[in-house]
C-alpha positions in Angstrom: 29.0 3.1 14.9 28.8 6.7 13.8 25.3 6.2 12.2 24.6 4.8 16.0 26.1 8.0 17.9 23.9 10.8 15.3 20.9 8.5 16.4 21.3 8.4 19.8 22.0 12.2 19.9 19.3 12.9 18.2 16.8 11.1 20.5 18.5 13.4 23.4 18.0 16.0 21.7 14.2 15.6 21.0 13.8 14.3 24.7 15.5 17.4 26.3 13.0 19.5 24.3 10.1 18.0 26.0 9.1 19.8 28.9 6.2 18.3 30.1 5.3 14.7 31.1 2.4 13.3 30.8 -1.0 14.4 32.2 1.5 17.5 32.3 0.9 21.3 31.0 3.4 24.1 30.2 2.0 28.0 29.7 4.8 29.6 28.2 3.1 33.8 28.3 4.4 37.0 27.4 3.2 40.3 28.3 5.2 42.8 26.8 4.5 46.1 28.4 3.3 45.1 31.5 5.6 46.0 34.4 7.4 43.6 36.8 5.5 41.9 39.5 1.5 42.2 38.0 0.1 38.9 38.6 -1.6 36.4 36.4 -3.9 34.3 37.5 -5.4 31.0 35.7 -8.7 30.4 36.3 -11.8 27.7 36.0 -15.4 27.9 36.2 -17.6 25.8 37.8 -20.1 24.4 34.9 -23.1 23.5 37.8 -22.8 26.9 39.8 -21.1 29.5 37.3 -18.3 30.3 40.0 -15.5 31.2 38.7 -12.2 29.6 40.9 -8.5 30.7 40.5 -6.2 27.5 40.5 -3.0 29.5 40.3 -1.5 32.7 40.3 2.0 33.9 39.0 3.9 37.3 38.4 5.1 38.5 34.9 9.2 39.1 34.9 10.4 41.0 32.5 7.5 40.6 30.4 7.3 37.0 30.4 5.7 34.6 32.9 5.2 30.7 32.8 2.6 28.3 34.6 3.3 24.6 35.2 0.7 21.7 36.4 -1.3 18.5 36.2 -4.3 18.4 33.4 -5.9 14.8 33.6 -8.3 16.3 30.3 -8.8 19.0 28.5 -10.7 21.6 29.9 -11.7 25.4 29.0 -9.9 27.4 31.4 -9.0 31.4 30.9 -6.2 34.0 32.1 -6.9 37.1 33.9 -4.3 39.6 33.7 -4.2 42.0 37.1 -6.4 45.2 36.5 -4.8 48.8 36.9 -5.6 50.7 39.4 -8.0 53.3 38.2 -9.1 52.0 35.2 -11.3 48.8 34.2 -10.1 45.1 34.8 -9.0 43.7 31.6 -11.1 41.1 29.6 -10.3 37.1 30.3 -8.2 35.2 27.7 -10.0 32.0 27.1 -8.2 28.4 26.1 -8.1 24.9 26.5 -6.1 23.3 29.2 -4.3 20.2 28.0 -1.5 18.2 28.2 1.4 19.8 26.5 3.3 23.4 25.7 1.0 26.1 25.9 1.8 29.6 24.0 -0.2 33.2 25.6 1.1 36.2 24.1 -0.8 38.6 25.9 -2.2 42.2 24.2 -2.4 44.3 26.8 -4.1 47.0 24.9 -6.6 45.0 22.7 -7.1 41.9 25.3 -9.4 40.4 22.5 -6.6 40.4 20.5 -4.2 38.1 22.4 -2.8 34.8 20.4 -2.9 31.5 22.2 -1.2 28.2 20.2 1.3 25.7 20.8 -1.4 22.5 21.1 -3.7 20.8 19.0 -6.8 21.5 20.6 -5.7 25.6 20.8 -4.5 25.7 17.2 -8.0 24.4 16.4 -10.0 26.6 18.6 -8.1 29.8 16.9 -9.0 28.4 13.7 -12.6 27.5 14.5 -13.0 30.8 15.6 -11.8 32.6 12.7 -14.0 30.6 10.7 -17.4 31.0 12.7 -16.2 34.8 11.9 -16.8 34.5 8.4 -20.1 32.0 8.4 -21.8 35.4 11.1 -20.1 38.4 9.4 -23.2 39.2 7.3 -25.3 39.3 10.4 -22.5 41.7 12.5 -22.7 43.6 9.2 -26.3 44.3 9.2 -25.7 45.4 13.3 -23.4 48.0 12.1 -24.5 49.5 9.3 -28.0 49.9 11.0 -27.5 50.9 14.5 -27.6 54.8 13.9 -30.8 54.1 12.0 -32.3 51.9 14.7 -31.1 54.3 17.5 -32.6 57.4 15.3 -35.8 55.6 15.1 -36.4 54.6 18.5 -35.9 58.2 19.4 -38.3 59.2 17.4 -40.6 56.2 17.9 -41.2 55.7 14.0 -42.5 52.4 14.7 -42.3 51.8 10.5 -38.7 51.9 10.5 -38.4 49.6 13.7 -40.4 46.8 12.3 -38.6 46.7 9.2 -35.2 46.1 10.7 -36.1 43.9 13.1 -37.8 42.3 10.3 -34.6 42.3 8.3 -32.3 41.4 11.4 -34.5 38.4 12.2 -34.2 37.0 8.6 -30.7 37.0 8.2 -30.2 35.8 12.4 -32.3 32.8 11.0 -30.1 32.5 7.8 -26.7 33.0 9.8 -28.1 30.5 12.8 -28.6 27.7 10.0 -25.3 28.1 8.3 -23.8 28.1 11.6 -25.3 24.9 13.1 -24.2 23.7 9.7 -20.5 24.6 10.3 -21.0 23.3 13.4 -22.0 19.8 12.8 -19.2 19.4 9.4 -16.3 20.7 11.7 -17.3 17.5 14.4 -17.6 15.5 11.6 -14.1 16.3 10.3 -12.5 16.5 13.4 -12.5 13.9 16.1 -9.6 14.5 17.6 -10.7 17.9 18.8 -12.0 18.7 22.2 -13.8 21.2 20.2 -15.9 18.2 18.7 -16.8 16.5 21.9 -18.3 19.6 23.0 -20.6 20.6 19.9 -21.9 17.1 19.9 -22.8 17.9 23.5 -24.3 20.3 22.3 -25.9 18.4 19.6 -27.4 16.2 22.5 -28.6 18.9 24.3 -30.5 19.9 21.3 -34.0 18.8 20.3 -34.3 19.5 16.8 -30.7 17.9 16.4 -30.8 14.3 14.4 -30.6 12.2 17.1 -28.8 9.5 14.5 -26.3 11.8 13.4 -25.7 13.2 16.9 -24.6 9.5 17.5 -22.6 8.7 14.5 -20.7 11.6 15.6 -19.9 10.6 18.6 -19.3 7.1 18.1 -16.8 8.4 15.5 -14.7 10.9 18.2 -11.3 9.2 19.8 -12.0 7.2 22.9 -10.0 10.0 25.2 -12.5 12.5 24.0 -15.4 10.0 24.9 -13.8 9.6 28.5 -14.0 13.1 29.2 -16.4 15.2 31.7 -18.2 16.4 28.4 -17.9 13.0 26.6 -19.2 10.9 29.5 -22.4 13.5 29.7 -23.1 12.8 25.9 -23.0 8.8 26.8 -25.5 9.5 29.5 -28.3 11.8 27.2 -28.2 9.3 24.3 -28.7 6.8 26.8 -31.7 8.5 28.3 -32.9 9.4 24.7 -32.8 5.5 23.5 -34.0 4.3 26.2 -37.8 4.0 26.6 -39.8 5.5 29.2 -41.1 3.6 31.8 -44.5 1.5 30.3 -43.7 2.6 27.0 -43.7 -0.9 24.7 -41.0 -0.8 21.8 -41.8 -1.7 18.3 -41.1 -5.2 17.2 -37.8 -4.8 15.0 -38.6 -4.8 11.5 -42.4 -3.4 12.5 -41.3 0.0 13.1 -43.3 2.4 10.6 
């Protein structure tokens, strides 16, 4: 009977720590050092026009601020902290909107440097972030270490110089763009639970030196609710448009394709 009790107070306890429902989200923020009464707003774009739409605005308290709602898929969504008056409007904080408990820690000094976690799909983003980081460092390397040089020598029109590092930055933007497409392509692989994943493959799709095969495996490999979304049911629509033949076109026989 006691073995019973411990079990059923355990189950209360882990279904009193669950905050949101299904098809539910929960932005937990803080904003430390941002005074009472700034408002946040969460906002969407509009991927046909560009137009960016705010679905919700709330005010920090005490440095803290929180944003309930309904999310029927994941979504990239941002937060826009209230500019101060007099200087310029801070930077958005982009994330993925999806069911569950959402973490912003907002950095109100280095906006760029805000930490969003709490879900799957964030966690991953962070991380896939930090590691497209490493795979592009060598090209944001050569930027720095050359753009007195390139700055010198368009003042001085020494065409010489010019040519050779564009020369240089073009070969290593071609090196970095492979190993990035690369990265790219294993992370979907490897990952088919991420919302991440459905939206490289899109990409993928959308791409006409991608392998259409692979393209396909990948996606065929991603779990069904990632399939079902906004991004997922485009994909479904290009492959079919891509395997299907155009109109008086005559397929090979099978087994006569050369």
């Amino acid at each position: 009977m006691k073995k019973i009790i411990l079990l059923l107070s355990a189950a209360v306890v882990l279904f009193s720590c669950n905050k949101v429902g299904k098809d539910e989200f929960l932005i937990t923020g803080t904003a430390t050092g941002i005074e009472n009464g700034k408002t946040i707003i969460l906002e969407t774009q509009d991927p046909t026009t560009g137009a960016i739409t705010a679905l919700d605005t709330v005010k920090v308290e005490n440095g803290k601020f929180e944003i309930k709602g309904k999310v029927t898929e994941p979504a990239f969504h941002t937060i826009q902290l209230e500019s101060v008056a007099g200087k310029q409007p801070y930077g958005k904080i982009p994330f993925i909107l999806e069911n569950g408990e959402i973490t912003i820690a907002i950095d109100k000094d280095s906006i760029q440097k805000s930490k969003v976690s709490g879900t799957y799909s964030n966690d991953e983003y962070v991380k896939f972030n930090e590691e497209i980081k490493v795979v592009q460092k060598k090209l944001m390397d050569f930027q720095n270490q050359n753009m007195q040089a390139m700055n010198t020598a368009q003042q001085v029109k020494d065409t010489a110089v010019i040519n050779k590092l564009m020369k240089g930055y073009s070969e290593i933007q071609a090196e970095v763009g492979a190993a990035t497409k690369a990265k790219y392509t294993t992370y979907a692989e490897s990952h088919p639970k991420s919302y991440i994943s459905v939206l490289i493959v899109q990409g993928m799709a959308n791409d006409p030196s991608a392998d259409i095969k692979k393209t396909e495996t990948i996606f065929n490999s991603l779990e069904e609710s990632l399939k079902n979304t906004k991004a997922g049911k485009t994909v479904k629509t290009k492959l079919t448009e891509i395997n299907t033949p155009a109109v008086g076109a005559t397929a090979a026989p099978v087994g006569d394709a050369k």
